[in-house]
N, CA, C and O of each residue as an XYZ file, in Angstrom:
648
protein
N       0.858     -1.169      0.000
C       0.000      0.000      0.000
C       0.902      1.228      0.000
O       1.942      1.272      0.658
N       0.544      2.034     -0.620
C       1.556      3.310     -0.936
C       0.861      4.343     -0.948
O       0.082      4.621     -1.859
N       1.141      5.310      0.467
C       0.408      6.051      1.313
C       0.925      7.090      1.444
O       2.054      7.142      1.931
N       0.244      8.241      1.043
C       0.561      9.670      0.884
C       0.157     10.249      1.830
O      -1.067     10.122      1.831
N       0.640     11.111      3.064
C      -0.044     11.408      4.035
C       0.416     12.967      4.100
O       1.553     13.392      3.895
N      -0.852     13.786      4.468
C      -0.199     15.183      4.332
C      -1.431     15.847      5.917
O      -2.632     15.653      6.105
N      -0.294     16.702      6.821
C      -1.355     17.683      8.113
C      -0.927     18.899      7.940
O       0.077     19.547      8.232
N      -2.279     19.124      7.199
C      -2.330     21.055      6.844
C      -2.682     21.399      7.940
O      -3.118     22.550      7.952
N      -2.683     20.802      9.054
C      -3.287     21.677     10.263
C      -2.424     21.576     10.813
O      -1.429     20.896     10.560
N      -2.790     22.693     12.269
C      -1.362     22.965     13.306
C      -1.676     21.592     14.440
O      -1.054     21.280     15.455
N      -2.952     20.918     13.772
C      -3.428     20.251     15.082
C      -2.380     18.649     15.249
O      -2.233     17.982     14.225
N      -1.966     18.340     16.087
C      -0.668     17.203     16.280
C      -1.523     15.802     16.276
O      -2.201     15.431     17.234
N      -1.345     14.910     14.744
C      -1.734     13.904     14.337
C      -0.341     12.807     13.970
O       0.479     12.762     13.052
N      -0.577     12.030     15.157
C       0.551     10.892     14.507
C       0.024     10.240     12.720
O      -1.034      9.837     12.237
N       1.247     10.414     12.277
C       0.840     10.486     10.303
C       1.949      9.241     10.746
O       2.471      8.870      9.695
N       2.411      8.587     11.716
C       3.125      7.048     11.285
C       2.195      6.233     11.653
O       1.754      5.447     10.814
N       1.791      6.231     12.704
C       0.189      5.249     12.957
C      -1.581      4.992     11.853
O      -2.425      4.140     11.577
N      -1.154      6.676     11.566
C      -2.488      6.338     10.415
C      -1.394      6.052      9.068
O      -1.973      5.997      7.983
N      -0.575      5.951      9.048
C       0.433      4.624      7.814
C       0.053      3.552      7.799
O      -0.554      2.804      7.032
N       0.779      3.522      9.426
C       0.311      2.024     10.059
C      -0.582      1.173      9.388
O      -0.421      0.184      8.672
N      -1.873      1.991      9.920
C      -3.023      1.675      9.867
C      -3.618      1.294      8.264
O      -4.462      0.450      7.961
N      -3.057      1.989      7.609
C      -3.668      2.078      6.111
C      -2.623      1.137      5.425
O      -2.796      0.825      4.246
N      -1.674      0.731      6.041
C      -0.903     -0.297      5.338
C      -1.787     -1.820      6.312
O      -1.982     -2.908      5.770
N      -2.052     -1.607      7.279
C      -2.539     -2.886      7.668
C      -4.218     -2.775      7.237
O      -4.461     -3.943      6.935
N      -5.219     -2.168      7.089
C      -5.987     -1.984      6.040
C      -5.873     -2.545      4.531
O      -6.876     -2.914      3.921
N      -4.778     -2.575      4.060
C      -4.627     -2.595      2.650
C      -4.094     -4.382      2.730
O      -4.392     -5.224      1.883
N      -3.318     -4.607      3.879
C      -3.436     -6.065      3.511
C      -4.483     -6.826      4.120
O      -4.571     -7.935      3.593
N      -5.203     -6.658      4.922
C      -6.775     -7.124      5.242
C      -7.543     -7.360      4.314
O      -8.012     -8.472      4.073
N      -7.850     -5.919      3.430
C      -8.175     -6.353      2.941
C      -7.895     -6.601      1.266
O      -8.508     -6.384      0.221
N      -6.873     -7.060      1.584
C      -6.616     -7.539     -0.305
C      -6.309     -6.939     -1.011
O      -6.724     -7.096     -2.159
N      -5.362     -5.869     -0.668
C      -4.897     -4.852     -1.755
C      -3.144     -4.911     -2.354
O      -2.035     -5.177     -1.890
N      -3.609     -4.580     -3.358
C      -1.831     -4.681     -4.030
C      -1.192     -3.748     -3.640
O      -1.438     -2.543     -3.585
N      -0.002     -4.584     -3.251
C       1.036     -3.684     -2.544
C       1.353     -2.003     -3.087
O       1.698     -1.070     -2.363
N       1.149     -1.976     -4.354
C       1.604     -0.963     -4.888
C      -0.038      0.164     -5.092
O       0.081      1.322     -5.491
N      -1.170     -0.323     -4.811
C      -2.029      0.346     -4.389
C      -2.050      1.625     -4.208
O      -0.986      1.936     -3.673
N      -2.882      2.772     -4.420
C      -2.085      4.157     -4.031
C      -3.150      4.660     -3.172
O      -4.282      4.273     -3.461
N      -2.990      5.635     -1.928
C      -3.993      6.467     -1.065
C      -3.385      7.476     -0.832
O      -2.155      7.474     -0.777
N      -4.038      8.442     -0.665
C      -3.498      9.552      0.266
C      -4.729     10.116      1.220
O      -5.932     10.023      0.976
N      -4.163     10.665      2.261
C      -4.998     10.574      3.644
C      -4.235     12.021      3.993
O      -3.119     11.955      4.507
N      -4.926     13.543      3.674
C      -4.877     14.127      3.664
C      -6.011     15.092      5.705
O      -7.187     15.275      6.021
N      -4.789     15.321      6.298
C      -5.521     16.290      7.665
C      -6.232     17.614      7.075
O      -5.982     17.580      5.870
N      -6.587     18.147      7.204
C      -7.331     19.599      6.877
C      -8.151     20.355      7.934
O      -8.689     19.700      8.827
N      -8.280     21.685      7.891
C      -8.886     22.521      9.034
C     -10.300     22.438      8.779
O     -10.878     21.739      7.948
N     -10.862     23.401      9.766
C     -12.436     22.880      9.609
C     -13.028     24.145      8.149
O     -14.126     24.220      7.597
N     -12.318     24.600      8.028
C     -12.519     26.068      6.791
C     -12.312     24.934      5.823
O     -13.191     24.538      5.057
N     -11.251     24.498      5.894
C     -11.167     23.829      4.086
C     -11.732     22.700      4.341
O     -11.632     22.020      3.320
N     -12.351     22.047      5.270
C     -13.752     20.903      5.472
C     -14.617     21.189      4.988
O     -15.208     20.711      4.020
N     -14.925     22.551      6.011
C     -16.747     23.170      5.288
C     -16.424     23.401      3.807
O     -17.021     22.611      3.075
N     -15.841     24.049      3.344
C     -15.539     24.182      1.630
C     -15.837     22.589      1.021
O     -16.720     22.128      0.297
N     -14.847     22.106      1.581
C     -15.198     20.679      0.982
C     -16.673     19.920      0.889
O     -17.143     19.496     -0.167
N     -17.246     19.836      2.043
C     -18.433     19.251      2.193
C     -19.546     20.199      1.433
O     -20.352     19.732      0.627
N     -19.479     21.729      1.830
C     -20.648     22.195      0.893
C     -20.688     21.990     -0.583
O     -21.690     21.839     -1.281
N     -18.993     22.014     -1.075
C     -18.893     21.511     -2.787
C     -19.494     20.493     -2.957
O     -19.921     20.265     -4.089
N     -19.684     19.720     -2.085
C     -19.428     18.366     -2.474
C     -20.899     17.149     -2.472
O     -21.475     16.238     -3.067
N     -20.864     18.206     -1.064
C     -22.393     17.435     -0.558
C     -23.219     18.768     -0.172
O     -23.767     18.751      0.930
N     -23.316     19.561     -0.722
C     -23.747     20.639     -0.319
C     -24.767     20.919      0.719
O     -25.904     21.389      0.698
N     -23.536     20.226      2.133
C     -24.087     20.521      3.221
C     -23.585     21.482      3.852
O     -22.474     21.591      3.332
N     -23.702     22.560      4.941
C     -23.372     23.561      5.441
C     -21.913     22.769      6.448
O     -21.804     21.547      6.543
N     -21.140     23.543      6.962
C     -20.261     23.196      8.319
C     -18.668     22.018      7.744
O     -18.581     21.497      6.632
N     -18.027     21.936      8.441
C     -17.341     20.522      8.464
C     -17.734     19.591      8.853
O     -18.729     19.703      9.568
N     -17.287     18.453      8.652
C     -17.941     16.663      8.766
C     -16.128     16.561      9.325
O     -15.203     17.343      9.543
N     -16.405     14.982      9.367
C     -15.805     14.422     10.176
C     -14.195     13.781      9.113
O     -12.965     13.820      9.118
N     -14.952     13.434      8.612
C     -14.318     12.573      7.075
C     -14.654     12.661      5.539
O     -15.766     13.156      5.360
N     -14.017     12.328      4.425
C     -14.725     12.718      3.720
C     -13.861     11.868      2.593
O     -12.631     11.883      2.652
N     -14.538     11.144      1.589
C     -13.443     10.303      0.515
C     -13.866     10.216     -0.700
O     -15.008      9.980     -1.094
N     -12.937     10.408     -1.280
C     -13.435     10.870     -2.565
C     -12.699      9.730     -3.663
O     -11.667     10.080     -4.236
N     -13.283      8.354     -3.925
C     -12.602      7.315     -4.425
C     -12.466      7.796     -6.482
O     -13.137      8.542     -7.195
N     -11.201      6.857     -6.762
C     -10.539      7.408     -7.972
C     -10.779      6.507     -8.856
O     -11.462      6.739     -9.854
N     -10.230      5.336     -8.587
C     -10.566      4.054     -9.815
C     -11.818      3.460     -9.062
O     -11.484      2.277     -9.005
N     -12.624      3.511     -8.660
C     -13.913      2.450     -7.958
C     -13.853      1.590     -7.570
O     -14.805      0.810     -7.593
N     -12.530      1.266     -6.940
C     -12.178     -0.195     -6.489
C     -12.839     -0.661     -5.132
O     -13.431      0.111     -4.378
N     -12.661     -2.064     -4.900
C     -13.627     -2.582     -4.410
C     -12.645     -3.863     -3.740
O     -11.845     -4.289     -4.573
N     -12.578     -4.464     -2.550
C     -12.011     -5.282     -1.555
C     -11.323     -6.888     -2.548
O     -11.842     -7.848     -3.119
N     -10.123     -6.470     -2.322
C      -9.442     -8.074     -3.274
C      -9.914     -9.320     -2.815
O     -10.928     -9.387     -2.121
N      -9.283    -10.281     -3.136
C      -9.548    -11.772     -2.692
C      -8.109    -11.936     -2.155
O      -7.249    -11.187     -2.617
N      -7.774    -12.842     -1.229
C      -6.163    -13.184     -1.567
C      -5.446    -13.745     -2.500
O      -4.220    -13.732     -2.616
N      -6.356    -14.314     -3.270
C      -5.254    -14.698     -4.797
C      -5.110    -13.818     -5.696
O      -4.283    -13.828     -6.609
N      -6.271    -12.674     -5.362
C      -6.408    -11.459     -6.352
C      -6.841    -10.111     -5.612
O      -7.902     -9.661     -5.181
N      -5.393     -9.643     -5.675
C      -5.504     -8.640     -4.745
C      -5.911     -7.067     -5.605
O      -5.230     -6.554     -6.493
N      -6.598     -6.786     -5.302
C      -7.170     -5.300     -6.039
C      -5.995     -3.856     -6.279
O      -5.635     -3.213     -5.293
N      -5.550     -3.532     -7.556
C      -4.665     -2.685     -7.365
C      -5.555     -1.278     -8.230
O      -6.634     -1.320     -8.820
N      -4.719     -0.232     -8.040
C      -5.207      0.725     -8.502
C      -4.694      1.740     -7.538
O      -3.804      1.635     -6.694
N      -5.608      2.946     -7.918
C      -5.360      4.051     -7.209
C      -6.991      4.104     -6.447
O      -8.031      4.257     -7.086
N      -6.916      3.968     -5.218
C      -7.686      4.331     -4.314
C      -8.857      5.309     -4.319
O     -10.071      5.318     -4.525
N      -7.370      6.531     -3.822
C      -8.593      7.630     -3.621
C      -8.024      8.568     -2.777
O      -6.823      8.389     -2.576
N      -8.510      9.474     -2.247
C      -8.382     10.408     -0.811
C      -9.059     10.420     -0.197
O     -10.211     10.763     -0.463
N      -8.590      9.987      1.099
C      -9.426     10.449      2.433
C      -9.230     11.808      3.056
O      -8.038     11.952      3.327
N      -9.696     12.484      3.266
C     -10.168     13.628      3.869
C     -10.665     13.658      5.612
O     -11.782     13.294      5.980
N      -9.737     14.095      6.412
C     -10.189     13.897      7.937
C      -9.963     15.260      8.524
O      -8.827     15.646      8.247
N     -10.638     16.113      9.229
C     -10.971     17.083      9.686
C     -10.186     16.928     11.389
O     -11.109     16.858     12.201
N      -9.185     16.879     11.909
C      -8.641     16.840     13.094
C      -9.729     17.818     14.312
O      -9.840     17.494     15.495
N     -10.342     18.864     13.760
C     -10.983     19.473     15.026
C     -12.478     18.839     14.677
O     -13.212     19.595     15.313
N     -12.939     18.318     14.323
C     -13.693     17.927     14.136
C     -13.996     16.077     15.100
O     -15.032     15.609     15.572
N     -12.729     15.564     15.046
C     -12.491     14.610     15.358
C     -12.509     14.791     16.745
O     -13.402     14.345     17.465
N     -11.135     15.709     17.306
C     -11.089     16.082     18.483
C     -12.731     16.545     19.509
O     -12.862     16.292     20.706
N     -13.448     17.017     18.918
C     -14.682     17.417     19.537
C     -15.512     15.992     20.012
O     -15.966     15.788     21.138
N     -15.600     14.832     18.544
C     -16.344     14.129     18.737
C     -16.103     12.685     19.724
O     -16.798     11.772     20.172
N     -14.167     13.265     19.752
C     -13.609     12.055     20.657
C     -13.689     12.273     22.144
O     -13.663     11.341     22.948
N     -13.822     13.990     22.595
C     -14.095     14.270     23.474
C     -15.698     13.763     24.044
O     -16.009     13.530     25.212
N     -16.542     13.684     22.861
C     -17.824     13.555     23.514
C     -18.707     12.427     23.998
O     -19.696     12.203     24.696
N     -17.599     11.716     23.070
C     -17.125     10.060     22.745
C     -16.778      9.086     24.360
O     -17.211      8.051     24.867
N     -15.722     10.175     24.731
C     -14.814      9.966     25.952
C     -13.478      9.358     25.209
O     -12.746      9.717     26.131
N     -12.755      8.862     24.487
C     -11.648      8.378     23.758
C     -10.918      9.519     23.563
O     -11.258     10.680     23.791
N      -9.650      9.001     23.021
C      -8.686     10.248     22.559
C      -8.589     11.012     20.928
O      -9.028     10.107     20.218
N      -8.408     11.633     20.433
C      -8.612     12.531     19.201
C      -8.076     11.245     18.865
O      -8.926     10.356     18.794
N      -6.676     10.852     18.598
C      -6.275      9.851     17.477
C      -7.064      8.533     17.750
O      -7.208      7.891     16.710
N      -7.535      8.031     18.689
C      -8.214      7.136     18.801
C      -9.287      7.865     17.226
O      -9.077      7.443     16.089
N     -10.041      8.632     17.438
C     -10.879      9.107     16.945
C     -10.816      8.794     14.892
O     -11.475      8.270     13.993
N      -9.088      9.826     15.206
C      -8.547      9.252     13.969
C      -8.517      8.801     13.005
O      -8.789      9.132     11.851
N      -7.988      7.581     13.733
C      -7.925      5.921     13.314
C      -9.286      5.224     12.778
O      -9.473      4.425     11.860
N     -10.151      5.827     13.696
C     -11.453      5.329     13.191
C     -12.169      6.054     11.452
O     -12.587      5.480     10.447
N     -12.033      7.341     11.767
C     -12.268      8.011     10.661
C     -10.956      7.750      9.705
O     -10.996      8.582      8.799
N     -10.090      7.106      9.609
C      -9.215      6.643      8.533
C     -10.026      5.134      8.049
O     -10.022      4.777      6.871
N     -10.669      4.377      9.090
C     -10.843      3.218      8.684
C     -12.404      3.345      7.473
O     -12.818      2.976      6.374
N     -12.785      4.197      8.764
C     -14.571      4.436      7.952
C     -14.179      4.835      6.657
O     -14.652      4.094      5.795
N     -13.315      5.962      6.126
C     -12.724      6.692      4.635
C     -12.280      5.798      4.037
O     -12.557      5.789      2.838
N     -11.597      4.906      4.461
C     -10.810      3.692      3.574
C     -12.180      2.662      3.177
O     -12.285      2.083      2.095
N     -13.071      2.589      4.172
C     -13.698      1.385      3.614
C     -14.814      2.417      2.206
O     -14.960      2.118      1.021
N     -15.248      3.300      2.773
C     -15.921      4.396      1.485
C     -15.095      3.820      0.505
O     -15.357      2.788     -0.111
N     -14.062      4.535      0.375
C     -13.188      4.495     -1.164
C     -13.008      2.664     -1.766
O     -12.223      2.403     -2.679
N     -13.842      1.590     -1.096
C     -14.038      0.542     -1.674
C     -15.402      0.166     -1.825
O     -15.845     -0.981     -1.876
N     -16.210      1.557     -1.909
C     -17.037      1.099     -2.275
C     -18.498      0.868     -1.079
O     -19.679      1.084     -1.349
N     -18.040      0.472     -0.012
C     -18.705      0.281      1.067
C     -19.463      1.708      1.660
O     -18.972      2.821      1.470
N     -20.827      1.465      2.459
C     -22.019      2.740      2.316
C     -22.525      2.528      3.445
O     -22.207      1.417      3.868
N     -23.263      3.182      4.215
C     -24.186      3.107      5.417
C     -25.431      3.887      5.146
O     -25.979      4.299      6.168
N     -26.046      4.208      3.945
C     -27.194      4.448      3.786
C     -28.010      3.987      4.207
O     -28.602      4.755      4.965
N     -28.576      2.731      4.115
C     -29.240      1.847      3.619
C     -29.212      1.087      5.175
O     -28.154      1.393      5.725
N     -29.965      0.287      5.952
C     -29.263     -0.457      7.319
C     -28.530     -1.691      7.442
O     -27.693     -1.977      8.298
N     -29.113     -2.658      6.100
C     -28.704     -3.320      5.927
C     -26.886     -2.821      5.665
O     -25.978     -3.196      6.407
N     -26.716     -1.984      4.538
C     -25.428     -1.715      4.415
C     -24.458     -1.284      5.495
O     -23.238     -1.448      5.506
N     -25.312     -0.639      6.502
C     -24.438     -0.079      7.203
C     -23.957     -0.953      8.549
O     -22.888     -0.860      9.153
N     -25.380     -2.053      8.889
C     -24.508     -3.100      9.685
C     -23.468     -3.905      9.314
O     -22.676     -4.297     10.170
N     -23.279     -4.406      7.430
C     -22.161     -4.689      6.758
C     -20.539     -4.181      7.194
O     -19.445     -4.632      7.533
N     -21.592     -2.328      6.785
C     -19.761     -1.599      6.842
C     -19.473     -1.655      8.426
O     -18.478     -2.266      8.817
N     -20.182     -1.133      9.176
C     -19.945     -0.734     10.376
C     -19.357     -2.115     11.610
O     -18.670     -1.955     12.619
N     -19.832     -3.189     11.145
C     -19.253     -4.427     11.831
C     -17.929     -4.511     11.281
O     -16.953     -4.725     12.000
N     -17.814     -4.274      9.445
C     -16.266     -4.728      9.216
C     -15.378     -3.936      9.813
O     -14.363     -4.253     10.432
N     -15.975     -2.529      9.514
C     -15.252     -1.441     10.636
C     -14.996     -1.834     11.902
O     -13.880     -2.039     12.380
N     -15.920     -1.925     12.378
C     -15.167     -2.498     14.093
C     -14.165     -3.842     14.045
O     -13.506     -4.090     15.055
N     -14.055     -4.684     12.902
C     -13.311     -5.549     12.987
C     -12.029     -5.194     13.054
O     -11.213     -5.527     13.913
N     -11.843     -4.374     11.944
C     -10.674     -4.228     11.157
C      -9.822     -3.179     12.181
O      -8.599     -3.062     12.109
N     -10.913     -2.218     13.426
C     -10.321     -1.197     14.479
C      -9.556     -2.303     15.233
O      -8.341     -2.294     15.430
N     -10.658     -3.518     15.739
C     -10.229     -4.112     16.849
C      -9.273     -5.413     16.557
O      -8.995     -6.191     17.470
N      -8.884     -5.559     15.478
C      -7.573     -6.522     15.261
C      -6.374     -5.648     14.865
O      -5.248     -6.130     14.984
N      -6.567     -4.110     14.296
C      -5.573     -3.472     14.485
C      -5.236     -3.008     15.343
O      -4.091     -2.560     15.279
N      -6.101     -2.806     16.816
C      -5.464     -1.918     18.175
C      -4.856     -3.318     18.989
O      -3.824     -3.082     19.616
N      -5.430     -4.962     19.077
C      -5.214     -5.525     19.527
C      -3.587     -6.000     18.739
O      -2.556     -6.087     19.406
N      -3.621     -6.149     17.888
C      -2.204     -6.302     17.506
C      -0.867     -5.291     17.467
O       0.326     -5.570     17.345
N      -1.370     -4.343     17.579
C      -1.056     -2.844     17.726
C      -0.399     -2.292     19.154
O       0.514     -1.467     19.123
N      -0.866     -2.745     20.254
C      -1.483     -2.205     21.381
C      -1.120     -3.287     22.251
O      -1.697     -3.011     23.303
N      -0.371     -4.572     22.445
C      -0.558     -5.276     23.217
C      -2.064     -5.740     24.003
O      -2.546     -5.721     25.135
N      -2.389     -6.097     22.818
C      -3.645     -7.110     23.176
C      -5.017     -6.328     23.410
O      -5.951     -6.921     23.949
N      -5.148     -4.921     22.984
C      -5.745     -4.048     23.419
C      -7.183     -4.174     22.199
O      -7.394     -4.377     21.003
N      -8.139     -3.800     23.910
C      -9.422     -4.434     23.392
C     -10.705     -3.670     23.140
O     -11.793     -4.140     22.806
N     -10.430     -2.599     23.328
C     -11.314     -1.319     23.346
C     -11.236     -0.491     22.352
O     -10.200      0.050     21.967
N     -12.210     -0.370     21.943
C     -12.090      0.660     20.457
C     -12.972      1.642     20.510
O     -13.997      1.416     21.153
N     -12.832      2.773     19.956
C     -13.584      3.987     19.763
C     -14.627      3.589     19.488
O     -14.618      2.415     19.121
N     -15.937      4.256     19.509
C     -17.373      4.017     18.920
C     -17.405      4.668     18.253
O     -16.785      5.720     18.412
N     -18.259      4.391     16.935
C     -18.499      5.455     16.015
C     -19.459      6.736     16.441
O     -20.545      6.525     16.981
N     -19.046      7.918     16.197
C     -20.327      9.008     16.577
C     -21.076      9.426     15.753
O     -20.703     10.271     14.940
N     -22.401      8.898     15.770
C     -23.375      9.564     14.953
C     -23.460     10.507     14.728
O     -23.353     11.148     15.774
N     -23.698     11.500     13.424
C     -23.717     12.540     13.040
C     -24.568     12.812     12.202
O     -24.638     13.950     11.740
């Protein structure tokens, strides 16, 4: 997985853990090594810009991904290559909701890297059916990366409704 990581903000985001994370993401689930992402921090000004372009909703959001080739989760004999996409994560945005959460901002993070990564394959929570899909693989994929991560660690952020 080949991971572009950029923090336009002043706000302090470990960018080796959400690597981490998006390289152990990418072999979970089935992606060719040479795969491309970038996972871009941003303030809540160039959020709200983003989200009203985009989804022309008012404010900043939390996350935001904007997938490139439409790719979609490999097999292990056939691992999915391409170019991804960008994730888009709003650090004060995060920070608020990890506070309200009770967890820590990068806890928070991590989660909004996982939720953006699974978007850019395609995966949706519209729908309920879809979203018990995404939202269980999501908690999988948090809680075998903090437990392997973390010395055995078993607690994971909750997602915050928004």
């Amino acid at each position: 997985m080949n991971t572009e990581i950029l923090n336009e903000t002043d706000a302090e985001v470990d960018l080796d853990e959400v690597v981490a994370l998006t390289e152990y993401l990418g072999e979970a689930l089935h992606m060719h090594p040479g795969a491309e992402l970038a996972v871009t921090m941003v303030d809540s000004a160039a959020m709200s810009e983003l989200h009203v372009t985009w989804m022309d909703l008012e404010g900043p959001t939390d996350v935001m991904s904007f997938p490139m080739d439409q790719l979609h989760q490999g097999e292990p004999e056939k691992p999915t290559e391409g170019q991804m996409g960008d994730i888009i994560i709003c650090p004060e945005v995060a920070e608020a909701q990890a506070r309200a959460a009770g967890h820590s901002t990068m806890d928070e993070v991590l989660l909004l890297t996982v939720h953006g990564f699974l978007h850019l394959l395609g995966y949706d929570h519209g729908e309920p059916e879809a979203r018990e899909e995404m939202f269980a693989l999501q908690r999988h994929l948090l809680l075998t990366f903090f437990a392997a991560r973390y010395d055995g660690r078993t607690d994971i952020p909750t997602p915050t409704e928004v």
